[in-house]
N, C-alpha and C positions, 0 to 999 in steps of 0.2 A: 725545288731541288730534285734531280732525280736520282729515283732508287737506284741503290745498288743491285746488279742482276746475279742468284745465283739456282745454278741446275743441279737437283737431286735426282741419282740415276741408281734406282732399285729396284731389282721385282716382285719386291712383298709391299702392297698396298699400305698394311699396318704400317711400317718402318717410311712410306712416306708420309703418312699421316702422321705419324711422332714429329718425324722434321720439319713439316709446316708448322707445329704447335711451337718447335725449339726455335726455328729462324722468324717467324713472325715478329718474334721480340725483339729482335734485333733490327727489325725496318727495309727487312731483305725485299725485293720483289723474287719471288719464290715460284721457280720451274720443276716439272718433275717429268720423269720418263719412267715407262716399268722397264727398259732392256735398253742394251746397248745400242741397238742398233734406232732405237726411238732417243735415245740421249744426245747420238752424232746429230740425227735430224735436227733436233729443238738446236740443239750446240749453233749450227750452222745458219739457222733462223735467229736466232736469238743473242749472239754472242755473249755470255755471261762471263761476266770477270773471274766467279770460281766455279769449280764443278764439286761435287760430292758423289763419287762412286762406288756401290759396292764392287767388292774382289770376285767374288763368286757368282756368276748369273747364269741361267741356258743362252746358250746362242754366244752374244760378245761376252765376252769377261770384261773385267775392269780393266786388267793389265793391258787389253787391244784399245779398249777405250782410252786411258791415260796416254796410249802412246800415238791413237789418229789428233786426239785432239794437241798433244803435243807441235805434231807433221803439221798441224793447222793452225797452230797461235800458240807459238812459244812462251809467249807472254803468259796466258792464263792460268792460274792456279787451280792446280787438281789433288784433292782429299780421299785417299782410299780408304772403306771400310772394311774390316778385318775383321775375322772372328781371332776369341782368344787362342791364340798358339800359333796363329797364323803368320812367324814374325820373318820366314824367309819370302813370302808374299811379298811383308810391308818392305821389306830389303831391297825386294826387287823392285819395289814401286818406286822408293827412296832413289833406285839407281837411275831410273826411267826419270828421276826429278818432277817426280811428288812433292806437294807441300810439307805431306805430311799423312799420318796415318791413325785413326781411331778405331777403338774395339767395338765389336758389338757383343752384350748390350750398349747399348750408346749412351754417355755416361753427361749429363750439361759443364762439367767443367774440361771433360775431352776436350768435347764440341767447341769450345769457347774457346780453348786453347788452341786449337787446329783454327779456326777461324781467324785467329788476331795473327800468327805465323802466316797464313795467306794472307792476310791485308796486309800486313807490314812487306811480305815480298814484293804485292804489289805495286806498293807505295814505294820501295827500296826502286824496283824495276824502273818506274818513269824518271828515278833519277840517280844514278849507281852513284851516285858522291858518297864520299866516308864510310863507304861499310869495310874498309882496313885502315883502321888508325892506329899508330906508334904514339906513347909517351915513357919514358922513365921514370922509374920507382925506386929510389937506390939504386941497388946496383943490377936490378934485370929492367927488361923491358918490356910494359905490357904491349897486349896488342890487342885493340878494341874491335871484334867482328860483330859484324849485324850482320841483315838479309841472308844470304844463297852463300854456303862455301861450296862451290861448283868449280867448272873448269876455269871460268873466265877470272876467276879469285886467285888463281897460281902465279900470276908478276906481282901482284900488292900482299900474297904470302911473301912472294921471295926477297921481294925489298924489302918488307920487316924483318926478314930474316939475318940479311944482310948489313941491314943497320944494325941490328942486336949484335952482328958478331965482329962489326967496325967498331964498334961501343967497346968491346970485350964484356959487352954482359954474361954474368954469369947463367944468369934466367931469363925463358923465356918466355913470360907468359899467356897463353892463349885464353880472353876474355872475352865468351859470348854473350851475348844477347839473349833475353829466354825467350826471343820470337826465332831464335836463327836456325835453319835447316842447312843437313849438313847432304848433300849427296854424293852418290858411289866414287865420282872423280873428285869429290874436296874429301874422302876418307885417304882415296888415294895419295893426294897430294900432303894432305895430313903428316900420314905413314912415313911419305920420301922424308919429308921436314925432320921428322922425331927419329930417323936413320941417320942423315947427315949429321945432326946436332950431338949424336954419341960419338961420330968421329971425331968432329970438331970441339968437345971437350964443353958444351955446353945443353944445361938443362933445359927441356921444354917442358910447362905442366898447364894445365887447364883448369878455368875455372867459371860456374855460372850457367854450363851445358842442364838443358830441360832432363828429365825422368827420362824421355822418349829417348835421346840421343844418347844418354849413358845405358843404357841398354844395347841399342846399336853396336855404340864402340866396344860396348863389352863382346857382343858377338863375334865382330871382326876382328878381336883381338887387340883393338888401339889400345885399351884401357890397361891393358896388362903390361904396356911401352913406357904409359905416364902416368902421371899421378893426377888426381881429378878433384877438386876441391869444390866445398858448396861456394864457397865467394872467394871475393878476388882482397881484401884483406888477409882470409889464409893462405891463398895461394902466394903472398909476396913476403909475407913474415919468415 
């Protein structure tokens, strides 16, 4: 069987020495680069399913990295490293459609966590089926997301949307996945959603969103729109 490929792109030796010790356990075949511009290289030889980049390097940053390797394989999942407070960085990476973003010091259940959200988008990616599902709960409607809420997510938003309010449901509710990443244009679309729906006389609330993305939406303010529940039995009660 063959390994899974992934690229660690840092300029402190130590820090790729950690992550050899972290992903070994996991069965990885493990690349490493000290700098960006050594990262692109190995990337382009090598093509790895995920990347692992720090934010801050001499020469390339992360942010130029996430986004040639983006220009070069959309498909690939890219992990930025942050240091703590760095969270308009991770914002920005989130928006550039990042998997996902970990702190440094680099913490095994981050890592694990950023990990399985890349493999899951992976796996979502070769086959976009049901990552928007509708079912009825009483009287709202949830609405089951996996993978990427990105641009290409805005017709299977607007058709749950739509059926929620052919239904006359009264709720709407948004039930993620705890692998699910949200980026800059699915906050967006998000936002339009939870604006119409105060017109239209009906409630949207959320529930099941990771640590990570309730922090986000705090930032951009979504949170302060809706109401954010830890599961999806509170959210429907």
């Amino acid at each position: 069987m063959t390994q899974e490929k992934i690229l660690v792109i840092d300029d402190e030796k130590a820090t790729l020495k950690m992550f050899r010790l972290f992903l070994d356990v996991y069965g990885f075949d493990i690349l490493t680069a000290e700098s960006g511009e050594e990262g692109l290289d190995v990337f382009e030889r090598e093509r790895p399913d995920i990347v692992l980049t720090d934010i801050k390097m001499p020469g390339m940053d992360g942010i130029e990295v996430l986004q040639e390797i983006k220009r070069r394989s959309p498909a690939t999942e890219v992990i930025v490293i942050t240091g703590h407070g760095d969270m308009d960085l991770a914002i920005q990476a989130l928006n550039l459609d990042a998997a996902d973003f970990i702190n440094k010091p680099i913490q095994r259940q981050s890592l694990e966590q950023g990990l399985s959200r890349a493999r899951e988008r992976l796996k979502l990616a070769k086959s976009r089926q049901n990552e928007v599902r509708t079912r009825p709960h009483g009287r709202a409607l949830v609405v089951e997301i996996q993978g990427s809420v990105s641009s290409h997510s805005e017709p299977y938003l607007r058709e749950a949307y739509a059926k929620a309010k052919e239904a006359g449901s009264g709720r709407m509710v948004l039930h993620f996945d705890p692998n699910t990443s949200v980026n800059g244009a699915g906050i967006a679309i998000l936002t339009q959603l939870v604006l119409e729906s105060e017109k239209d006389g009906m409630e949207i609330v959320m529930a099941g969103l990771s640590e990570n993305f309730r922090k986000v939406f705090g930032i951009v303010g979504l949170s302060r729109m809706v109401q954010i529940f830890d599961t999806l039995d509170q959210a429907c009660a």
